[in-house]
PDB file with one MODEL, atoms N, CA, C and O in Angstrom:
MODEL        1
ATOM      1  N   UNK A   1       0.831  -1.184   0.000  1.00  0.00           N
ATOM      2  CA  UNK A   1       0.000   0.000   0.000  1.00  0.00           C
ATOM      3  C   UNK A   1       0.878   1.250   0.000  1.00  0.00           C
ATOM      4  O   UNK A   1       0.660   2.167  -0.791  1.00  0.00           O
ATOM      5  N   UNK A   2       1.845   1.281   0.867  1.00  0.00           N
ATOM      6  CA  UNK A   2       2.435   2.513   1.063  1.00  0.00           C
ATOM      7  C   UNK A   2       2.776   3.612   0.293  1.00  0.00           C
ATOM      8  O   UNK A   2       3.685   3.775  -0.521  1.00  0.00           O
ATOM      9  N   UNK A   3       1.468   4.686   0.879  1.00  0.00           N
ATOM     10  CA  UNK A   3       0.771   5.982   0.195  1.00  0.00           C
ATOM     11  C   UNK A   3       1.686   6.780   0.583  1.00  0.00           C
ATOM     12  O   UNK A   3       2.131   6.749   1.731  1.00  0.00           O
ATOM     13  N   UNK A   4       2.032   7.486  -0.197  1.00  0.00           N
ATOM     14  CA  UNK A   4       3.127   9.083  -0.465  1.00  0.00           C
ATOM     15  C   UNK A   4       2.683  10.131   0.655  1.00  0.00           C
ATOM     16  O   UNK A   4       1.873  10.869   0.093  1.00  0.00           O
ATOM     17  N   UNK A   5       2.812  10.464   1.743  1.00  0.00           N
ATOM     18  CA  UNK A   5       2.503  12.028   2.520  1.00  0.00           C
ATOM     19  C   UNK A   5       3.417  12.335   2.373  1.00  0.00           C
ATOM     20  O   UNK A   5       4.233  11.623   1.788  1.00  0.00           O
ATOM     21  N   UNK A   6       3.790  13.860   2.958  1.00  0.00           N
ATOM     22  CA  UNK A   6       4.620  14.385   2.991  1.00  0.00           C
ATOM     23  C   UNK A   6       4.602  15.248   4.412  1.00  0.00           C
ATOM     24  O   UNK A   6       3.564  15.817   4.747  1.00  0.00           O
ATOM     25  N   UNK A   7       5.585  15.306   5.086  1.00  0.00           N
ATOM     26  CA  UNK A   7       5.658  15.927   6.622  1.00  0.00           C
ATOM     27  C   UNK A   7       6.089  17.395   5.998  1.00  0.00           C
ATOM     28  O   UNK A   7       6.854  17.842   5.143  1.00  0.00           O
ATOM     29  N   UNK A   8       4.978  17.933   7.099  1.00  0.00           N
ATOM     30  CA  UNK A   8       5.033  19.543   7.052  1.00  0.00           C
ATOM     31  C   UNK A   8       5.919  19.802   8.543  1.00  0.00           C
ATOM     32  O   UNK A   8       5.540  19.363   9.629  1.00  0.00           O
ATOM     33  N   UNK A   9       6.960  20.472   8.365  1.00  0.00           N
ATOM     34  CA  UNK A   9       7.329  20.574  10.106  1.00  0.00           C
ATOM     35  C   UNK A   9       6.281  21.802  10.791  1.00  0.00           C
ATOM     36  O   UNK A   9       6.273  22.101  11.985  1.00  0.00           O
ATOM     37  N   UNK A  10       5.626  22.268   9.986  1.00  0.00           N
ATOM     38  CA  UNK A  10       4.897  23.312  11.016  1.00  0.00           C
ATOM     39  C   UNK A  10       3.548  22.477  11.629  1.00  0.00           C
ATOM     40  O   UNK A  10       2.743  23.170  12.251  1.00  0.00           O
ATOM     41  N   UNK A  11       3.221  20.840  11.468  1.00  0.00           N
ATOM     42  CA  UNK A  11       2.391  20.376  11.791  1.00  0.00           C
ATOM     43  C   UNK A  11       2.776  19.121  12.195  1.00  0.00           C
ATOM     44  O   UNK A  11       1.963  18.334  11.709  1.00  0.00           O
ATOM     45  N   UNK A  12       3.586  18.548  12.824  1.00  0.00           N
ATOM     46  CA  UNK A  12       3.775  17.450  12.357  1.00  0.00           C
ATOM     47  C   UNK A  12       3.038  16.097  13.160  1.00  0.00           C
ATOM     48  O   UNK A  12       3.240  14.888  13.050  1.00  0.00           O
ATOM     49  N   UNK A  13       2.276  16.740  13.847  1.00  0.00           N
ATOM     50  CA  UNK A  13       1.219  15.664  14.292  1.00  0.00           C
ATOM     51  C   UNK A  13      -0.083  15.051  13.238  1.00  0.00           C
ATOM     52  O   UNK A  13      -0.773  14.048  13.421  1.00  0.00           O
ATOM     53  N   UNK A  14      -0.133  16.053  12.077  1.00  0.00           N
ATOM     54  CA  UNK A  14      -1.051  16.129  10.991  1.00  0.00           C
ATOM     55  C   UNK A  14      -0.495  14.607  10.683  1.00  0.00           C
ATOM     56  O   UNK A  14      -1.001  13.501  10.871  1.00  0.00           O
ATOM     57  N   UNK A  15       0.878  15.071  10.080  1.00  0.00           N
ATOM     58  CA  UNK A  15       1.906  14.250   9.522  1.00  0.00           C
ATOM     59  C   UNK A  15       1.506  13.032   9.737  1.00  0.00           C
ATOM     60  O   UNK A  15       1.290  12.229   8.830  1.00  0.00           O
ATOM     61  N   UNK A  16       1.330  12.716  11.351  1.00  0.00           N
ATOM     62  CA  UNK A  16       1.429  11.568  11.660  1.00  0.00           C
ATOM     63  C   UNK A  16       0.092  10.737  11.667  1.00  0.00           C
ATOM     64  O   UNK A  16       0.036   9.508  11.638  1.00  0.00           O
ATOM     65  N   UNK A  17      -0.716  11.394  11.701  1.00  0.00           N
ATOM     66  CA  UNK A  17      -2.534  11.036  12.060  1.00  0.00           C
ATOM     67  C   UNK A  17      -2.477  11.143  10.507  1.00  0.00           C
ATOM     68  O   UNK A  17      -3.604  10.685  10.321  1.00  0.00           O
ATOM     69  N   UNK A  18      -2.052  11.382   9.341  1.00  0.00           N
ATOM     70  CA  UNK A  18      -2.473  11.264   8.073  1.00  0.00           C
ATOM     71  C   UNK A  18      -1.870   9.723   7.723  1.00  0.00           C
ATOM     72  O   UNK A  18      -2.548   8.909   7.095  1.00  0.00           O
ATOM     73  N   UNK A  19      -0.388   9.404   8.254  1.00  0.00           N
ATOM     74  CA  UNK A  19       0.316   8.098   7.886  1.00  0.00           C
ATOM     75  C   UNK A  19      -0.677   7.330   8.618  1.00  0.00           C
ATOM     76  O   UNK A  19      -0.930   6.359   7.905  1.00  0.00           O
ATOM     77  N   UNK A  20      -1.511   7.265   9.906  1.00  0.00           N
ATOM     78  CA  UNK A  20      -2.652   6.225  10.733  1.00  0.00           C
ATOM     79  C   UNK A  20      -3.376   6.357   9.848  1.00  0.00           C
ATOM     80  O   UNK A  20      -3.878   5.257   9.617  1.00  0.00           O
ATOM     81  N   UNK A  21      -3.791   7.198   9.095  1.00  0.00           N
ATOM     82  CA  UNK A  21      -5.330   6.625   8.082  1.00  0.00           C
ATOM     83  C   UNK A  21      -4.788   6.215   6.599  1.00  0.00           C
ATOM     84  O   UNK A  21      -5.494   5.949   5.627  1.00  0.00           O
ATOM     85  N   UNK A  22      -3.456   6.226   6.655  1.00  0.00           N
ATOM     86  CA  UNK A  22      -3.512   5.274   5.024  1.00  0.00           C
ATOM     87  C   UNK A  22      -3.825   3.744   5.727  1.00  0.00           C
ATOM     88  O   UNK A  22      -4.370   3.001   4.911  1.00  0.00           O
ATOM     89  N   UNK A  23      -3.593   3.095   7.099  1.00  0.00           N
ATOM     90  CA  UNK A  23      -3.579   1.714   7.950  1.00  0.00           C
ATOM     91  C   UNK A  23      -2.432   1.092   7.235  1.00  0.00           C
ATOM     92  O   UNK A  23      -2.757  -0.081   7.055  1.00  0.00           O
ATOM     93  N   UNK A  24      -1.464   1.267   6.831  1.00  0.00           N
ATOM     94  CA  UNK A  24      -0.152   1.235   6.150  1.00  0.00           C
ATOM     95  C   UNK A  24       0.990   1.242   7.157  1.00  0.00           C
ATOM     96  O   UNK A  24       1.639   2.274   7.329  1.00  0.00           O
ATOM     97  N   UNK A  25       1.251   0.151   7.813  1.00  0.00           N
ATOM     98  CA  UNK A  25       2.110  -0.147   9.461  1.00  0.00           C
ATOM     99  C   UNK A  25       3.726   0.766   8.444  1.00  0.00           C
ATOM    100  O   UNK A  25       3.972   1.855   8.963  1.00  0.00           O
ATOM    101  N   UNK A  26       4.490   0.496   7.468  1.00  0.00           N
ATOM    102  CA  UNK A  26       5.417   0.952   7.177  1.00  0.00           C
ATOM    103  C   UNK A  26       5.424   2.119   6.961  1.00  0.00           C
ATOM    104  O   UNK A  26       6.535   2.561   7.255  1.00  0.00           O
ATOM    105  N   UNK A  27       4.418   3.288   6.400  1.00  0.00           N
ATOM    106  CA  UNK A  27       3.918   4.789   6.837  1.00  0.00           C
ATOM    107  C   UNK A  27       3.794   5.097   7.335  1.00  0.00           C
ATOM    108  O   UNK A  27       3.836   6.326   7.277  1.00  0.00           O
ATOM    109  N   UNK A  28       3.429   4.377   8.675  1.00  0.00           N
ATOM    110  CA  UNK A  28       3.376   5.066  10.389  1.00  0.00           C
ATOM    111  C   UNK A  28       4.849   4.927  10.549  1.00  0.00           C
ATOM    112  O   UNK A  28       5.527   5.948  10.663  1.00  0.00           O
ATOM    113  N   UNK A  29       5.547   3.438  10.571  1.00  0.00           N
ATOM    114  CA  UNK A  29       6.387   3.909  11.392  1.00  0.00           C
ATOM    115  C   UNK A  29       7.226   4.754  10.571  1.00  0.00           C
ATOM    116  O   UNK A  29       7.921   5.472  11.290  1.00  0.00           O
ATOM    117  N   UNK A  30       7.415   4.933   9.388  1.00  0.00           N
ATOM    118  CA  UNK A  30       8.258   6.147   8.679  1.00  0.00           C
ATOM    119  C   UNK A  30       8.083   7.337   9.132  1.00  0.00           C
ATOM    120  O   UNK A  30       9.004   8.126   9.345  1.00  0.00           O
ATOM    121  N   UNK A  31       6.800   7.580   9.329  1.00  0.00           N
ATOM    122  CA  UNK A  31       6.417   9.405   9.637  1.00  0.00           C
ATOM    123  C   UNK A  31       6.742   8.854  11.233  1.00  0.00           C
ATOM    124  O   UNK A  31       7.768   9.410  11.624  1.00  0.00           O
ATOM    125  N   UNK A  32       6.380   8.261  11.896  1.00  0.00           N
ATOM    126  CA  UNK A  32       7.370   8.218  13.654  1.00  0.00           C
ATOM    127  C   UNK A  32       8.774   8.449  13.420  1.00  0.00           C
ATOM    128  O   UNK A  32       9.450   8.929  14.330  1.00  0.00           O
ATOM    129  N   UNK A  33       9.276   8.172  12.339  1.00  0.00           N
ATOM    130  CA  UNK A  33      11.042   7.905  12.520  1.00  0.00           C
ATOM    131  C   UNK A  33      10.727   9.651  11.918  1.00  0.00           C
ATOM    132  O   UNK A  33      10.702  10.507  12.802  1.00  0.00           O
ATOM    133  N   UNK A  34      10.594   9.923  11.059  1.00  0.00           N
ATOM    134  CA  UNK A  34      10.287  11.322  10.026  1.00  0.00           C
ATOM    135  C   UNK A  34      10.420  12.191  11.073  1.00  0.00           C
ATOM    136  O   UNK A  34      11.439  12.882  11.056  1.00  0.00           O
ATOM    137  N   UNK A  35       9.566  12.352  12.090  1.00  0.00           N
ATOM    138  CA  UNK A  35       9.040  13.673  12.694  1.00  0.00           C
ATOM    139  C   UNK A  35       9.798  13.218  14.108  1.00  0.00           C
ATOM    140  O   UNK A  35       9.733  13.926  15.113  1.00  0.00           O
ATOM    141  N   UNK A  36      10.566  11.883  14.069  1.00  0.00           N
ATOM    142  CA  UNK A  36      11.456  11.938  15.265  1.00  0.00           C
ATOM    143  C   UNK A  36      12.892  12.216  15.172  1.00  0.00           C
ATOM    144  O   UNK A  36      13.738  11.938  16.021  1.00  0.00           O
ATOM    145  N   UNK A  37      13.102  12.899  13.843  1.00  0.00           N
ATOM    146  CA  UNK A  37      14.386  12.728  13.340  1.00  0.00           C
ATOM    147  C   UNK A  37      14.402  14.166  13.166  1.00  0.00           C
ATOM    148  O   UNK A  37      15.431  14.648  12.690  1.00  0.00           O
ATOM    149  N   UNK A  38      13.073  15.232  13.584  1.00  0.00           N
ATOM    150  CA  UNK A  38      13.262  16.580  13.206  1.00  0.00           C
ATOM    151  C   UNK A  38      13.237  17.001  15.195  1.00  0.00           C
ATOM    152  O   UNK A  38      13.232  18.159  15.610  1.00  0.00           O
ATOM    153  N   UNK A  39      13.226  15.844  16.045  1.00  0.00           N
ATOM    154  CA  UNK A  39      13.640  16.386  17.204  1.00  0.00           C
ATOM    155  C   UNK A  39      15.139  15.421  17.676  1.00  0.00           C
ATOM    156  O   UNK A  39      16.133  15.001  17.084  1.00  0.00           O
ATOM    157  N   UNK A  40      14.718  15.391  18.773  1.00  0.00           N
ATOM    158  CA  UNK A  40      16.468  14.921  19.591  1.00  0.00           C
ATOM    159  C   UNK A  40      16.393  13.329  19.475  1.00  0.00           C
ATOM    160  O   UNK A  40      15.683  12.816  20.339  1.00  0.00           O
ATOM    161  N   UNK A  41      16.925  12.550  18.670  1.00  0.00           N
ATOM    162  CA  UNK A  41      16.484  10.966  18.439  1.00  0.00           C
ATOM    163  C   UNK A  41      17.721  11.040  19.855  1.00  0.00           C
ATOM    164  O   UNK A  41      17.182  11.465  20.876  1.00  0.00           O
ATOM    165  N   UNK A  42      18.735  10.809  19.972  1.00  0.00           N
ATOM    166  CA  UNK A  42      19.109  10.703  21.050  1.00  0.00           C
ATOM    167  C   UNK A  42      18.122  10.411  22.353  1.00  0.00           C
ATOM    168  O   UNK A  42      17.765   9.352  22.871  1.00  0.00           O
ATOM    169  N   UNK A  43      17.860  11.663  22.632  1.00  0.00           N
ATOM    170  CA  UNK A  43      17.044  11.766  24.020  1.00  0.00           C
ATOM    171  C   UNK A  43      15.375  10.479  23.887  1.00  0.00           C
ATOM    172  O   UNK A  43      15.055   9.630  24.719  1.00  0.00           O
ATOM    173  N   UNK A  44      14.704  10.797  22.649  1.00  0.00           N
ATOM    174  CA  UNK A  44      13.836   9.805  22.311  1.00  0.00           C
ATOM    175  C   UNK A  44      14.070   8.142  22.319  1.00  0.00           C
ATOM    176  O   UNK A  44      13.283   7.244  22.622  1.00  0.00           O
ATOM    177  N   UNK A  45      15.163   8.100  21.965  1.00  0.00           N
ATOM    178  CA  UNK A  45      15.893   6.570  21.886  1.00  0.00           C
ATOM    179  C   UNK A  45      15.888   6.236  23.385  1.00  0.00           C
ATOM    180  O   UNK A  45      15.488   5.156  23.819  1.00  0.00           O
ATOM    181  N   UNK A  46      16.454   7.439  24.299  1.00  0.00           N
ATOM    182  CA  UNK A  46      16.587   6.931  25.711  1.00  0.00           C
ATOM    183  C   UNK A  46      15.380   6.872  26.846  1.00  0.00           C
ATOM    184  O   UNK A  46      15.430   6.205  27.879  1.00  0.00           O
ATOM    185  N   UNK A  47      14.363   7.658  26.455  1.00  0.00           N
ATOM    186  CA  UNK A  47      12.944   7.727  26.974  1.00  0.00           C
ATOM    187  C   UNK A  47      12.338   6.051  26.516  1.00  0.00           C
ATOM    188  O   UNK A  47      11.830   5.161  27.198  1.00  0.00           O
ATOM    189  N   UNK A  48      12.611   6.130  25.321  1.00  0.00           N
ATOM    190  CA  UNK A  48      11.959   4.989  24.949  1.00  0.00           C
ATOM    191  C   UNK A  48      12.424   3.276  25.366  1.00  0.00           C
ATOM    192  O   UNK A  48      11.851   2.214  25.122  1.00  0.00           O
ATOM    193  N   UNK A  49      13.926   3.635  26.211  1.00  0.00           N
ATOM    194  CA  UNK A  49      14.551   2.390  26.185  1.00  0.00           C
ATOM    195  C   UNK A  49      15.538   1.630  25.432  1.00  0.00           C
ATOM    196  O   UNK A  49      16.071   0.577  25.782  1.00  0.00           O
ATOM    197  N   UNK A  50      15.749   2.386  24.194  1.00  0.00           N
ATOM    198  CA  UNK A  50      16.380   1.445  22.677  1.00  0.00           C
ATOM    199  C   UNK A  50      17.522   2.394  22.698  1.00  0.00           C
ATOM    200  O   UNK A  50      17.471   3.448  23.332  1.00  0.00           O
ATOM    201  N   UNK A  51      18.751   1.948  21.870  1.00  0.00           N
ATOM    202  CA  UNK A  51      19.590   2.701  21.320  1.00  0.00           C
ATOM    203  C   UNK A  51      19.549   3.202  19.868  1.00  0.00           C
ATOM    204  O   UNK A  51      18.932   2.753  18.902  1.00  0.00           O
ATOM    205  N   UNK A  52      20.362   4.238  19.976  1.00  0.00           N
ATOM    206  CA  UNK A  52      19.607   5.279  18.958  1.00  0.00           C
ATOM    207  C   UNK A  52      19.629   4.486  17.294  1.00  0.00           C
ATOM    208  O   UNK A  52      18.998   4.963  16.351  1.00  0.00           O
ATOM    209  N   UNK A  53      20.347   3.413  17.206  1.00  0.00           N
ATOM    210  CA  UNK A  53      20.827   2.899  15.946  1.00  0.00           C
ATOM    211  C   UNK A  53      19.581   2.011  16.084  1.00  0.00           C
ATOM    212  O   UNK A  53      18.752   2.637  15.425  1.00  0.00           O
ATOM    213  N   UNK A  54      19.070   1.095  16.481  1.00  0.00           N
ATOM    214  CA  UNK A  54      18.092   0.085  16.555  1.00  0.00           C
ATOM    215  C   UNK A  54      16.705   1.442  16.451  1.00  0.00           C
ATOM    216  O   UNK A  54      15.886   1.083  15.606  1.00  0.00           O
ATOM    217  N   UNK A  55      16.462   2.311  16.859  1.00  0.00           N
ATOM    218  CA  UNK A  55      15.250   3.560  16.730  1.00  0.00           C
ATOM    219  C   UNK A  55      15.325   3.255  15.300  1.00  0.00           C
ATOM    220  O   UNK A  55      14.445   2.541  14.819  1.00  0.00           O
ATOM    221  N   UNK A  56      16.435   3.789  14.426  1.00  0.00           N
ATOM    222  CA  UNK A  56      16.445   4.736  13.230  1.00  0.00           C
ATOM    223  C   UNK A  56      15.951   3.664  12.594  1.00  0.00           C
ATOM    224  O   UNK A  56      14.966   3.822  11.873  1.00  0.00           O
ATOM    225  N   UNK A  57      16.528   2.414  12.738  1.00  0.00           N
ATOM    226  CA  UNK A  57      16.025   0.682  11.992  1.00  0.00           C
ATOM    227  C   UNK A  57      14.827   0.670  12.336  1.00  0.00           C
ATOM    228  O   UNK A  57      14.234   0.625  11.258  1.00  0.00           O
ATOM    229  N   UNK A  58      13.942   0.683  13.281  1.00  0.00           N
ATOM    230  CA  UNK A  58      13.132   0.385  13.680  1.00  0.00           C
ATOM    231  C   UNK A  58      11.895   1.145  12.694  1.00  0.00           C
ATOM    232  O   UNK A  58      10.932   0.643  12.114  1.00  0.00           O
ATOM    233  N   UNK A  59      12.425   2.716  12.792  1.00  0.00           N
ATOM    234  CA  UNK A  59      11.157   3.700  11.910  1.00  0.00           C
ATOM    235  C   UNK A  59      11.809   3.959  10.861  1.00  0.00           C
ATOM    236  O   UNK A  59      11.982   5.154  10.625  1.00  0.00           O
ATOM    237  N   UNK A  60      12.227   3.216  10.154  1.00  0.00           N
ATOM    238  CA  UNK A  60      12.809   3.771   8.774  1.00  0.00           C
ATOM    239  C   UNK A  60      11.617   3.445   7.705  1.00  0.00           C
ATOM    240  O   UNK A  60      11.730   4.004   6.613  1.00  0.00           O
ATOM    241  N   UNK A  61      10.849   2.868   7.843  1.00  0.00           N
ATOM    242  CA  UNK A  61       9.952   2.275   7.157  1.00  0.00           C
ATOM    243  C   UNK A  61      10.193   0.687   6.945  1.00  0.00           C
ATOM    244  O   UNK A  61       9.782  -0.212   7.679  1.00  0.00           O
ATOM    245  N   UNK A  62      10.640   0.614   6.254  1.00  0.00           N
ATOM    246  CA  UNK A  62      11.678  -0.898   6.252  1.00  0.00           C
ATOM    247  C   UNK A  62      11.872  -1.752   6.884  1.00  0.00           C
ATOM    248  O   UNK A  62      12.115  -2.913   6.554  1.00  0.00           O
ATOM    249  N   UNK A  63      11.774  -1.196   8.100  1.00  0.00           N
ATOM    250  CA  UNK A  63      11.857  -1.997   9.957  1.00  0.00           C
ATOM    251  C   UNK A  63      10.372  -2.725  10.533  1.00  0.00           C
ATOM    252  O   UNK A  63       9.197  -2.363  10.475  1.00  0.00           O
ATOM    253  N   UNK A  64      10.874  -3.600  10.951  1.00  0.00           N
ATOM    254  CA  UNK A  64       9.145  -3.844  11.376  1.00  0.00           C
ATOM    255  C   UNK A  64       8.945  -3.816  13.112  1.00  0.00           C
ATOM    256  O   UNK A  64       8.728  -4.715  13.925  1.00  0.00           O
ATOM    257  N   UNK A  65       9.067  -2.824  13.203  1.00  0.00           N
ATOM    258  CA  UNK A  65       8.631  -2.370  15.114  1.00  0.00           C
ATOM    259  C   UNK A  65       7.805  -3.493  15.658  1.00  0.00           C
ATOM    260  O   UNK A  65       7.174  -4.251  14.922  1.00  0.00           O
ATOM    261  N   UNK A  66       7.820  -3.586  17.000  1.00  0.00           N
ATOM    262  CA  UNK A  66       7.083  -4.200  17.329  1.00  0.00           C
ATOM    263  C   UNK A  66       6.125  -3.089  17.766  1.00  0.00           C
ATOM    264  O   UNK A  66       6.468  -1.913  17.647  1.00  0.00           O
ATOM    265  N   UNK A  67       4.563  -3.536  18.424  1.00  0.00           N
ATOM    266  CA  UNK A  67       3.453  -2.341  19.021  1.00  0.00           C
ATOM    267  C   UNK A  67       4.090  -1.940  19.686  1.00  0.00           C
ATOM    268  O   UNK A  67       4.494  -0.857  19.263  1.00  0.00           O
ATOM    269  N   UNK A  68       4.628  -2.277  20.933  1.00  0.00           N
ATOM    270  CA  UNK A  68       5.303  -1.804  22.153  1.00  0.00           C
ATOM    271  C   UNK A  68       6.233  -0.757  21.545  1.00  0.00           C
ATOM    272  O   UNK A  68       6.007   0.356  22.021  1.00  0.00           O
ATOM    273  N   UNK A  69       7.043  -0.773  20.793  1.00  0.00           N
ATOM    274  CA  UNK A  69       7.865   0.223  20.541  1.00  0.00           C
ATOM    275  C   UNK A  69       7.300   1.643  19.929  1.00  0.00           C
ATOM    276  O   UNK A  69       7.870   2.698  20.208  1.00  0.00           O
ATOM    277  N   UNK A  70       5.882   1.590  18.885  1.00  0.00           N
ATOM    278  CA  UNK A  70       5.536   2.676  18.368  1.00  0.00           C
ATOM    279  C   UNK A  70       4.504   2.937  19.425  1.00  0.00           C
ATOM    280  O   UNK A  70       4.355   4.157  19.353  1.00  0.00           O
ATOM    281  N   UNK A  71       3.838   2.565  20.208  1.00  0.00           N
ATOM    282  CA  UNK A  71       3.572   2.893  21.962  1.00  0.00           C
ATOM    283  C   UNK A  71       4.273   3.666  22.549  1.00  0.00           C
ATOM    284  O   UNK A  71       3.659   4.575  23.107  1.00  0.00           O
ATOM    285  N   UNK A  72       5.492   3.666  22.662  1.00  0.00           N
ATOM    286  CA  UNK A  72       6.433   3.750  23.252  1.00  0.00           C
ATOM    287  C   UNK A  72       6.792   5.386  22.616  1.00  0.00           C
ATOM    288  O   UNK A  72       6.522   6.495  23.079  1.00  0.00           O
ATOM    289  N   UNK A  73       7.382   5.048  21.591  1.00  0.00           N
ATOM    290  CA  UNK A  73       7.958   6.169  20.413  1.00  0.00           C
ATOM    291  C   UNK A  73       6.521   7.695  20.526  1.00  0.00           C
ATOM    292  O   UNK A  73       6.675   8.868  20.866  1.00  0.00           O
ATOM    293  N   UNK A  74       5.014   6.812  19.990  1.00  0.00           N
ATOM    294  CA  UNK A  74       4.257   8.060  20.478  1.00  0.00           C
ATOM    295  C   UNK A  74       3.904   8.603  21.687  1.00  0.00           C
ATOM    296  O   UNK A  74       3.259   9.649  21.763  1.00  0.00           O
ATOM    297  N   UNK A  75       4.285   7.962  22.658  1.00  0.00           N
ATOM    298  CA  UNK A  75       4.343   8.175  23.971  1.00  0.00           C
ATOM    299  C   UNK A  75       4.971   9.333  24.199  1.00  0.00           C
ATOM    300  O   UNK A  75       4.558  10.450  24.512  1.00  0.00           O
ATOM    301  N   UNK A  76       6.329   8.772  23.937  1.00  0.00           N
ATOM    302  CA  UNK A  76       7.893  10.066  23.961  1.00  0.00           C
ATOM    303  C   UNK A  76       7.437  11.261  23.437  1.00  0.00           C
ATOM    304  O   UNK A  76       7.507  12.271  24.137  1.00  0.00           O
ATOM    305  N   UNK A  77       6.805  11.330  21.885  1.00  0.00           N
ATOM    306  CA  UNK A  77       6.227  11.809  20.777  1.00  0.00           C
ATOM    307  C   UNK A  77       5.740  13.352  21.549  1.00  0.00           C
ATOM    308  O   UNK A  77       6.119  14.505  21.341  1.00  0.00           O
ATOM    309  N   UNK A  78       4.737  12.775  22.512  1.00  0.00           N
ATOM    310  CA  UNK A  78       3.399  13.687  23.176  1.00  0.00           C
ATOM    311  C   UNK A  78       2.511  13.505  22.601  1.00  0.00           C
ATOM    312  O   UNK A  78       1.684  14.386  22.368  1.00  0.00           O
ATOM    313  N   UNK A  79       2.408  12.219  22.170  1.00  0.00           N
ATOM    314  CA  UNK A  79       1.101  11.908  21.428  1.00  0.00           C
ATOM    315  C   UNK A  79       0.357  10.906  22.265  1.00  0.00           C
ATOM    316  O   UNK A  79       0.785  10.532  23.356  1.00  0.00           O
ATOM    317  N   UNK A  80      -0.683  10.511  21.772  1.00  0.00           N
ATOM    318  CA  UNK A  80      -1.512   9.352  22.578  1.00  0.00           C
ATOM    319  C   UNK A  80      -2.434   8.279  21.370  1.00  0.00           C
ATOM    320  O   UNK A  80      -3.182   8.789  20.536  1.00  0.00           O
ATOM    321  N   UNK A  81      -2.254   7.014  21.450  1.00  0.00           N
ATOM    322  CA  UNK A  81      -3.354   6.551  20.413  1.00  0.00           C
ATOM    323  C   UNK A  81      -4.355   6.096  21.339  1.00  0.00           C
ATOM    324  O   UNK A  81      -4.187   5.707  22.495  1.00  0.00           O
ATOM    325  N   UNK A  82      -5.694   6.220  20.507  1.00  0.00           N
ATOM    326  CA  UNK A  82      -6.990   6.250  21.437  1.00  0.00           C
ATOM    327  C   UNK A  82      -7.890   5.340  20.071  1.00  0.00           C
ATOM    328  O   UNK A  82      -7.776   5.670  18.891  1.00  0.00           O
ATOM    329  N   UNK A  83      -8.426   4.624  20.367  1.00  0.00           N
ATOM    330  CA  UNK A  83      -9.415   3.915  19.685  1.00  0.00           C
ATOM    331  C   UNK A  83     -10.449   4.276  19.258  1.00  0.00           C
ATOM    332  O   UNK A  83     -11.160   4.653  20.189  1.00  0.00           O
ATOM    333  N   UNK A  84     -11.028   4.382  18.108  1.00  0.00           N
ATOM    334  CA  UNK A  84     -12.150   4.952  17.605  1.00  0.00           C
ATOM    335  C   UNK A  84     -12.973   4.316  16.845  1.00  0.00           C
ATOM    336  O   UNK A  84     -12.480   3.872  15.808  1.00  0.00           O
ATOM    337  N   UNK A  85     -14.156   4.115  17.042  1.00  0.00           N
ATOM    338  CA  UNK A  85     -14.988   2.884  16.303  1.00  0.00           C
ATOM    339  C   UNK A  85     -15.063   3.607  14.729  1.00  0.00           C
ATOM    340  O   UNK A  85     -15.142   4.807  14.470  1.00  0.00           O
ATOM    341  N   UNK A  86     -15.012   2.496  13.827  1.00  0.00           N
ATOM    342  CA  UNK A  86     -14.304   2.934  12.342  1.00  0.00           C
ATOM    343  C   UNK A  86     -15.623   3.603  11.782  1.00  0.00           C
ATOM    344  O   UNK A  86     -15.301   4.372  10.876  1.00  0.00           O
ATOM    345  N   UNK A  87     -17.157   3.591  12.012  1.00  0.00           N
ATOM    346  CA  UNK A  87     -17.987   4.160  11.675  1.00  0.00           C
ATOM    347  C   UNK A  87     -17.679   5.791  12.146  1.00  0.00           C
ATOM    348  O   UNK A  87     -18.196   6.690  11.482  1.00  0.00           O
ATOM    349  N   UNK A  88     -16.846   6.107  13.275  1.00  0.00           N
ATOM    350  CA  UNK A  88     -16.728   7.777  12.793  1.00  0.00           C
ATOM    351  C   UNK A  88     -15.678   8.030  12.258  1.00  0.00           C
ATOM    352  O   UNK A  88     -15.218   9.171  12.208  1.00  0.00           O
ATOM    353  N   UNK A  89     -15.262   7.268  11.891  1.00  0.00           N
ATOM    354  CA  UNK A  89     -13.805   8.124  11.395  1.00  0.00           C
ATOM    355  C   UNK A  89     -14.554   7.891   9.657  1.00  0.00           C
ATOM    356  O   UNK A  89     -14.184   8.617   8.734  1.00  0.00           O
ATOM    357  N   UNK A  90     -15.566   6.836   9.465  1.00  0.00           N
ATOM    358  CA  UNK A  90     -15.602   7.115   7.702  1.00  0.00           C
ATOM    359  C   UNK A  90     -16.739   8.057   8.036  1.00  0.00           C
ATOM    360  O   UNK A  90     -17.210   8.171   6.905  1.00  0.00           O
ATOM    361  N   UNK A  91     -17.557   8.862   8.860  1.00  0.00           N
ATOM    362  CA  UNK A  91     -18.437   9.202   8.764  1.00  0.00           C
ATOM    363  C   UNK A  91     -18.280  10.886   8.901  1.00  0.00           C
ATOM    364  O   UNK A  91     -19.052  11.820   8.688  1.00  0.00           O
ATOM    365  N   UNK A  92     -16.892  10.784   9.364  1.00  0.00           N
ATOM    366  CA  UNK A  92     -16.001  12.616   9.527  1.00  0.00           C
ATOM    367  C   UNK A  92     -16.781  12.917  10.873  1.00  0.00           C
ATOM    368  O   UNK A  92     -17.312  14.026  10.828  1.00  0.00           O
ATOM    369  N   UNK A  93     -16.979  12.286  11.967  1.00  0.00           N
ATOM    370  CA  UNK A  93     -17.154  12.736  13.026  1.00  0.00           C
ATOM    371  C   UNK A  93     -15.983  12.928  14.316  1.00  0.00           C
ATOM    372  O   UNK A  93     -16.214  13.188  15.497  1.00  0.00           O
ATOM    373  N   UNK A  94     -14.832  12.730  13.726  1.00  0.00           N
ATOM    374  CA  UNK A  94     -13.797  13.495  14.586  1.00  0.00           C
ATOM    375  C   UNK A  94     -12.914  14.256  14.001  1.00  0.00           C
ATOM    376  O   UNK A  94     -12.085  14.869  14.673  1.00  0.00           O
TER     377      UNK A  94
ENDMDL
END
């Protein structure tokens, strides 16, 4: 599947909630590695537990994370994933 976005740095949470609705696991974790690579991967690598070389593998796209780690990664992020029954999200109610 893996659909083309493009990260805006003046948004980059857009960024990332646009790679969750292609449901494209190698577009998420690309835009996680993407928009973690425009802050301190260092400090993120160490919040998260991993070293910084196994991170960059991990969200390169290419990598196949486990959940726990992109948990983890949007955690660090300041993000949160929250579950949403799929009738609103096709219905544009959030």
């Amino acid at each position: 599947m893996n659909q083309e976005i493009s990260l805006s740095t003046d948004d980059p949470d857009s960024y990332i909630a646009a790679a969750f609705a292609t449901d494209d696991p190698a577009s998420i974790a690309k835009a996680l590695g993407e928009v973690a690579r425009t802050r301190n991967m260092s400090k993120l690598a160490k919040d998260v537990g991993m070293n910084r070389s196994a991170l960059y593998r991990a969200l390169s796209g290419d990598g196949n994370p486990e959940f726990a780690t992109i948990l983890k990664v949007v955690k660090a992020l300041g993000l949160k994933l929250t579950p949403v029954p799929a009738a609103h999200c096709e219905s544009g109610t959030i």
